[in-house]
PAMAR-505035 format. One record per residue (C-alpha): x, y, z; residue in one letter; residue number from 1. Coordinates in steps of 0.05 Angstrom, whole numbers, padded with zeros to 5 digits, m for minus. Example, Ala and Ser with C-alpha at 12.3 -4.5 7.8 and 13.67 -1.06 7.14 Angstrom:
! PAMAR-505035
NODE     east    north       up   residu   num
NODE    00246   m00090    00156        A     1
NODE    00273   m00021    00143        S     2
***
This chain:
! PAMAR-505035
NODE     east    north       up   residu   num
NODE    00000    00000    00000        X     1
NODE    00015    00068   m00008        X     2
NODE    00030    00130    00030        X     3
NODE   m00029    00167    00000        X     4
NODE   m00077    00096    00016        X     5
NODE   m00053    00088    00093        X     6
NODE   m00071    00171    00101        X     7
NODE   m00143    00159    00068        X     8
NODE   m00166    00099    00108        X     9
NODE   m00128    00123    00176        X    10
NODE   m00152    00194    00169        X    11
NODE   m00223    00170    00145        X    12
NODE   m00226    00120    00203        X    13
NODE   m00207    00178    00252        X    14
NODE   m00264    00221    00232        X    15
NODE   m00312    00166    00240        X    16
NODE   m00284    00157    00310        X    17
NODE   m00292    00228    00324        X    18
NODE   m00363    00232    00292        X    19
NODE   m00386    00167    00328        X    20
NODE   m00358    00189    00396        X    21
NODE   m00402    00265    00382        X    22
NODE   m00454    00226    00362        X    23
NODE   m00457    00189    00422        X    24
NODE   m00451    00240    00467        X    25
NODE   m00504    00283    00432        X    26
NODE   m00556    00216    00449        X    27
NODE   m00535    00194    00519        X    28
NODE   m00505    00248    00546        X    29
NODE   m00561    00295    00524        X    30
NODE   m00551    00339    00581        X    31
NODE   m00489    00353    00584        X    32
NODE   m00486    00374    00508        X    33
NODE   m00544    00418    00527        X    34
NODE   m00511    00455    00576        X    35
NODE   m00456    00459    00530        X    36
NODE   m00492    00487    00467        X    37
NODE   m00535    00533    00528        X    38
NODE   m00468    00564    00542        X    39
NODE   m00437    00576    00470        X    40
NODE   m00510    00613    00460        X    41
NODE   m00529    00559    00405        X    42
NODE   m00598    00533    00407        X    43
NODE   m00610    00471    00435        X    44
NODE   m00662    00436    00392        X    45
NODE   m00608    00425    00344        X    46
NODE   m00572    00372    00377        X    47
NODE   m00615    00317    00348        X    48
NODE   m00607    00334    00271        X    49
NODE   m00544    00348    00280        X    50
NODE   m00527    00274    00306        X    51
NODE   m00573    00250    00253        X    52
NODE   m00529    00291    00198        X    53
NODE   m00456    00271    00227        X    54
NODE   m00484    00190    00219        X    55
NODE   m00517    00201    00143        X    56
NODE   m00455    00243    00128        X    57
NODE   m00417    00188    00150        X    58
NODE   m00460    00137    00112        X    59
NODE   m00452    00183    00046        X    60
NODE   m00364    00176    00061        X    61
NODE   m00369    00102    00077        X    62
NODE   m00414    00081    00014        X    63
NODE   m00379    00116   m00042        X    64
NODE   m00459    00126   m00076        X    65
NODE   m00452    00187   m00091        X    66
NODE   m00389    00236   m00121        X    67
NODE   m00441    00294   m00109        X    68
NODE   m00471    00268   m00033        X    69
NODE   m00398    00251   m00016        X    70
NODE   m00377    00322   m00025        X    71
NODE   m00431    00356    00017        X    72
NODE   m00417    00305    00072        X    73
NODE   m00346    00330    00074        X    74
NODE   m00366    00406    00060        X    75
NODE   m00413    00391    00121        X    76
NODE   m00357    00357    00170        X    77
NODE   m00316    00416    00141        X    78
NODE   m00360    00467    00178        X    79
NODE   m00376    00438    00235        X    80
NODE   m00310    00424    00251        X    81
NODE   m00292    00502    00243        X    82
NODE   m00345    00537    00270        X    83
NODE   m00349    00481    00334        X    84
NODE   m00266    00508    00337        X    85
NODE   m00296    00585    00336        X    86
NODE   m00349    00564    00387        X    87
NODE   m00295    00538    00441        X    88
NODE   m00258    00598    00427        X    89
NODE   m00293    00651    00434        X    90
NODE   m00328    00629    00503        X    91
NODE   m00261    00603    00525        X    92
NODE   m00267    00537    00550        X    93
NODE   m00218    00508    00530        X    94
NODE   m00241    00448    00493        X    95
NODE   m00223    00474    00415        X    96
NODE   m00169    00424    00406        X    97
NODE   m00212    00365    00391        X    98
NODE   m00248    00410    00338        X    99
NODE   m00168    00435    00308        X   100
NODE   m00158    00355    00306        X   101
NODE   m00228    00341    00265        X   102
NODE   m00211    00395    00221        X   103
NODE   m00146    00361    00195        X   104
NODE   m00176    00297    00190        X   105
NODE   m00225    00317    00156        X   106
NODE   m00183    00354    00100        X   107
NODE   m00133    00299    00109        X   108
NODE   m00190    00253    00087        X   109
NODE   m00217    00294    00043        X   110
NODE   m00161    00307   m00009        X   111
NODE   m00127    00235    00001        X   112
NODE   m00206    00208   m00020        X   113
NODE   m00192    00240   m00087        X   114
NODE   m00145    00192   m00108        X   115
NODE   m00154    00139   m00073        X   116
NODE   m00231    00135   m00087        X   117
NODE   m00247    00175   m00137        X   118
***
């Protein structure tokens, strides 16, 4: 294998990780994330469709269907990665280097998934 194959699947398993463990946390640990999105001033009736986005974005990376689907999955991890990093930011929490992480992964993904699955 490759250099370029090894950074797809590693970087692609990563953001799954990532997404799976926000996922998680957005279902069973409902209240904390509500607290959390309470005191970044984001609404919390969100949380739900959000989850339910990261998983079908996920599904849209995973099954290849679609060159056009695939592309707003990423565009969508794109943006949530950087405005969750501007979130922890700006209130100071501390808690933007998980989001800095996600953000390379998913570029790292992103770019390597161009030739490796095109």
């Amino acid at each position: 294998m490759n250099f370029t194959k090894i950074a797809f699947w590693l970087s692609t398993v990563l953001l799954t990780a990532i997404m799976f463990f926000s996922v998680y946390n957005y279902f069973f640990n409902n209240e904390m994330i509500r607290s959390f999105f309470e005191s970044m001033g984001y609404p919390t009736y969100i949380i739900y469709p959000l989850a339910i986005a990261k998983i079908l974005g996920l599904i849209a990376v995973w099954g290849n269907f679609s060159k056009w689907l695939k592309e707003w999955a990423y565009a969508g991890f794109f943006f949530n990665s950087i405005l969750a990093f501007f979130a922890h930011y700006m209130v100071s929490d501390g808690q933007h280097a998980g989001a800095v992480i996600a953000f390379v992964v998913v570029l790292i993904s992103y770019f390597t998934g161009k030739q490796v699955r095109p």
